[in-house]
Each structure stands twice: as structure tokens, then as C-alpha cells.
N, C-alpha and C positions, 0 to 999 in steps of 0.2 A: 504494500500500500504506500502511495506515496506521503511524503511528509509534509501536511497542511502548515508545518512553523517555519517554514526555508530562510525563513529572516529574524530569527531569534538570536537574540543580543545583536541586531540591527537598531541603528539609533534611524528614523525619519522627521524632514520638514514637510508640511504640507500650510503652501501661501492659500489664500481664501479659501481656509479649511472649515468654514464653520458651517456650509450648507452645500445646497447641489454638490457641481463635481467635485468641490474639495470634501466634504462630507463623504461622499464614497471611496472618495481616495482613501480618505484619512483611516475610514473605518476597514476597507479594504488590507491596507499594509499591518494593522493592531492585527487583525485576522490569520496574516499569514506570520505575526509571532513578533512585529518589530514594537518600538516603544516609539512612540510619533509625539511631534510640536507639532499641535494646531497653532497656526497663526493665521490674524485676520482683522483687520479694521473695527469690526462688529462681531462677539466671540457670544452673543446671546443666539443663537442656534436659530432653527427654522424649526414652525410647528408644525410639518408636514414634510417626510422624506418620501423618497421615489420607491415606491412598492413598498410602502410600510405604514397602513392606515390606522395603524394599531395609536400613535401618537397624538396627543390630546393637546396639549401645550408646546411652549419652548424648552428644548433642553438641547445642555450644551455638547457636541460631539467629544470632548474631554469628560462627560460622564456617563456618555455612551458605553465611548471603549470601556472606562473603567467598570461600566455595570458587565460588561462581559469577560472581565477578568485580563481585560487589557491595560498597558503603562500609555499614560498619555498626559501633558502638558501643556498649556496656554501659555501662548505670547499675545501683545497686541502691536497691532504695528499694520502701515499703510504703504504698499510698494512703491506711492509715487513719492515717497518720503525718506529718499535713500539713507540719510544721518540715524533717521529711530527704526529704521529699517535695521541698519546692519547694529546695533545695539540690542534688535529684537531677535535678531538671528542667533547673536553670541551668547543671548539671555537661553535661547534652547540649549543652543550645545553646552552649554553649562548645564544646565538643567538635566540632558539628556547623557551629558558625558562623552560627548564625542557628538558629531552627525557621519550618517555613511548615507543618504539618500535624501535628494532634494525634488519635489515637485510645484515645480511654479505654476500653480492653478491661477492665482490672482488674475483679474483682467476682466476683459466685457465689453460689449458695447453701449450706445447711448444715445437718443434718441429714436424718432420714427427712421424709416427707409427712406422717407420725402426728405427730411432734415440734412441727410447724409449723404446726397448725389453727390457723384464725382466732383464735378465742374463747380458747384455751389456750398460745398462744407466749407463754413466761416472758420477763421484760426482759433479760437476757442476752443472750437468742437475740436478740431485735429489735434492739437497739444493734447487735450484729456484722453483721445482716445492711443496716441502714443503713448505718453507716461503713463496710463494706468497698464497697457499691454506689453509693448516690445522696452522700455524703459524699466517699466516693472520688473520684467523678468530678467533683463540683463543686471540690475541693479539687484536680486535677490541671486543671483549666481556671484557678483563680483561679492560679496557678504560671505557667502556659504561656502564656495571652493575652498579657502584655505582652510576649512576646519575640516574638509576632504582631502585633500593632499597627504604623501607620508604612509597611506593606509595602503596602495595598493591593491584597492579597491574602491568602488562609489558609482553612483548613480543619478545622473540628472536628467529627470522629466521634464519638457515643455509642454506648451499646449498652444498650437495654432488653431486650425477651423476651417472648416470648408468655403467657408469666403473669403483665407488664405489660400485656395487652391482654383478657385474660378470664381469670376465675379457674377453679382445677380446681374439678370437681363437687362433691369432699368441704371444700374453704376450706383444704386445706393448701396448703404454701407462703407464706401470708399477706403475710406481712413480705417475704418476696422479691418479690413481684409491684407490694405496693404501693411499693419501694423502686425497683424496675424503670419502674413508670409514674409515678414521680417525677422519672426521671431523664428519660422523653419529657419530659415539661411541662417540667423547667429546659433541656432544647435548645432549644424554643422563644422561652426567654425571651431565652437567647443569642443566637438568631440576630437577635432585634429590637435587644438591643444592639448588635452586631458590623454587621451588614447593611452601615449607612452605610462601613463603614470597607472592604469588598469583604473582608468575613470569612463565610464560609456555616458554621451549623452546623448538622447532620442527624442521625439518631438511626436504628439499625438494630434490629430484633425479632426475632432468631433463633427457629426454634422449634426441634422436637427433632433437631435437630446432633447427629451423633454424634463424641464425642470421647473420650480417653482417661477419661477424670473422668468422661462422665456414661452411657457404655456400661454399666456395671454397673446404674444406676437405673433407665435402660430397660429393661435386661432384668428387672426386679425388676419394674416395672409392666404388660409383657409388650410384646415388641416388633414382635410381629405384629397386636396390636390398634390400638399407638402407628401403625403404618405404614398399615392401612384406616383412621385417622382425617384421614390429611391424601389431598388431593385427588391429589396426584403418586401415592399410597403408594410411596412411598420415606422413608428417613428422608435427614437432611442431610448434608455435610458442609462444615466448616472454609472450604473453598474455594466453597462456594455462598453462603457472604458475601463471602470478598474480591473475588469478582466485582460484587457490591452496594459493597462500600468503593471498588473500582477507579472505577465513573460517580460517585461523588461526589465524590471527592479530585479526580479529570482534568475537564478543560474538559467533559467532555461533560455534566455536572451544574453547571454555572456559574451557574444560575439558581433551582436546588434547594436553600432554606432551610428551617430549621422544621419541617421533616416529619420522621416517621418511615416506615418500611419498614419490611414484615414479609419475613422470609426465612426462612416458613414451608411450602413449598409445596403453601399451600391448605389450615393449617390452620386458618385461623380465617377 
């Protein structure tokens, strides 16, 4: 039988761990045996997880894990905030003893699809949607690497998106997509640094995931044409990436750098 703890006395970060995909993430890696920092801007939980109707209120994913006999840790901290960022990082791996796995979930987009054509995104909009994504992430790697390094081994998760990988028909979204396929291309360049040192970094491409946050924009786009557009029709969920985060983090992707994945099913 195989061994459901492959990351036991594995120390994990997971950025916007407190709901959706960082929620899965987080409770995904406690699962397979590691000791995870949730960190997150807003660390009061979501009252509704994805396939778990059983949840009444808010509760935080640090007493998730812990109700299932998992080690887990809060930080607070804002990606576009790189100075309490990297204070919040150090405040884990203190806390945690080390880090071996980084997953930079933080990010999103922001406004409607009108808001965000190409030709017409105001600089406002574009700045927030850089710094909270491809900023973001590079800024929680430049933090977290070195308390990776030395180990000879580690792992760092990105998270692009499928409008990193083709644009909608009308060019909204703009700034997220291209923010999104910025952050493919710096995994890449990561992994050429880190490689030598037995560090992997990968890059995942969600497509329409349904989550609390982005249930209402599908249904705004319609979600039965979203669902004959992907090849499963189905749409996704939370937990059809941490199954994707799960072969990358564990031995069974040990040789898996550089790439990205889409965990779209089949829509592009």
C-alpha cells in the first residue's frame, strides 16, 4: 500500500491559504503528512468549502488541519507588501523550523471583463493586478528561497491560469492573463536557477474552478456554456489541483521542472 505521509517532517508555505485554492492546498499537503504556514491577508476562513457542506460558520484552515491531527501555523501578511511579507515568511520558518515547500496561491483578478479590455485597462487597474499576481509571487519566492537552499531538496508551486495561456475572445481580463503568463515564464527561470541545488519549480493553470469568489462570474458568463466549453464538461474544483500540487510536491514529480500544467479539463 502506498504511503499516504510522503511529506512527513516536511515543513510547507501556502500564500492565500485561508480559502479556495489555498485552502485545498493547505489542507491537501497537512494530509499527505507535512506541517504547513497558512498565510494570508485575511486568516478568518471561508464558511463554505468546495465539496464540504457539512460547514456552518467560519473556521480557520489552521484549525482544520489541527482538528485532523495535522501541524499547522498562521502568519498574516499581504504579497503586495514585500517588507511584512518577507518578515511573515521568516515568522513560518521559524515557527515551522525550516521550510522545504513553497506554494504561491496569493493573486486574482479584479473587476468585471468590461473593466479589463485590453486596449482600455486604466493604470490603476494594471498595477493591482500585477502586484497582487506576478509581483506577488516573485516577491514570496525572493523571501522563501533562502530558507530553501542548503537542503538539497525543495519545492516551489506557482499558479498561473488559463487566461495565462489564451486570451478571452472579447481581450478582457488583459492585465490578469498577461500577469498570469508572466508568472509561467519566471517558474521557468527558477527552476534553471534552483535545479543544480535539487530545488524543482512548477507552475499550475487552473481553468474554471469553481470557488466561492469566482461562482458568481461564472454564473454571470453562463455556466452551462462555460461547462460545453471544456472537454470533461464539468467545471472544476479546489481539489482537482491539489491533486496536481500533490505529484509535484511528492517524489512522484522529482524530475518535473519548469513546466506548467493546465488543470483545465480540456479546456484549452
Amino acid at each position: 500500500m502506498a504511503d499516504r505521509t510522503p511529506l512527513a517532517g516536511r515543513r510547507a508555505l501556502v500564500t492565500g491559504g485561508a480559502r479556495g485554492f489555498g485552502r485545498a492546498h493547505a489542507l491537501r499537503l497537512a494530509e499527505l503528512g507535512a506541517s504547513v504556514a497558512v498565510l494570508d491577508r485575511d486568516l478568518s476562513g471561508s464558511p463554505v468549502g468546495a465539496g464540504d457542506d457539512q460547514r456552518t460558520g467560519p473556521r480557520s484552515v489552521q484549525g482544520e488541519i489541527r482538528e485532523r491531527g495535522g501541524t499547522a501555523v498562521e502568519v498574516t501578511a499581504d504579497v503586495t507588501a514585500p517588507e511584512d511579507l518577507r518578515r511573515a515568511v521568516d515568522l513560518a520558518a521559524e515557527r515551522l523550523g525550516g521550510l522545504d515547500i513553497v506554494v504561491c496561491n496569493a493573486g486574482g483578478g479584479s473587476g468585471s471583463m468590461q473593466d479589463s479590455i485590453a486596449s482600455r485597462a486604466d493604470a490603476d487597474h494594471v498595477e493591482k493586478i500585477l502586484q497582487r499576481n506576478l509581483a506577488g509571487t516573485i516577491s514570496t519566492c525572493r523571501a522563501a528561497v533562502p530558507h530553501l537552499r542548503g537542503q538539497g531538496w525543495g519545492r516551489i508551486i506557482t499558479v498561473s491560469s488559463l487566461a495565462g495561456r489564451r486570451p478571452f475572445d472579447d481581450g478582457g481580463y488583459a492585465a490578469y492573463g498577461a500577469a498570469k503568463a508572466g508568472i509561467a515564464m519566471y517558474t521557468r527561470a527558477l527552476a534553471q536557477e534552483l535545479g543544480p541545488e535539487g530545488i524543482t519549480a512548477n507552475c499550475i493553470a487552473p481553468g474554471y474552478i469553481v470557488t466561492e469568489r469566482m461562482a458568481p462570474m461564472f454564473a454571470s458568463l453562463g455556466s452551462d456554456e462555460l461547462r460545453d466549453s471544456v472537454a470533461l464538461r464539468r467545471l472544476g474544483t479546489p481539489e482537482d489541483c491539489a491533486g496536481v500540487l500533490e505529484f509535484l510536491v511528492t517524489d512522484l514529480g522529482s524530475y518535473v521542472t519548469g513546466t506548467t500544467i493546465p488543470v483545465d479539463g480540456g479546456a484549452t
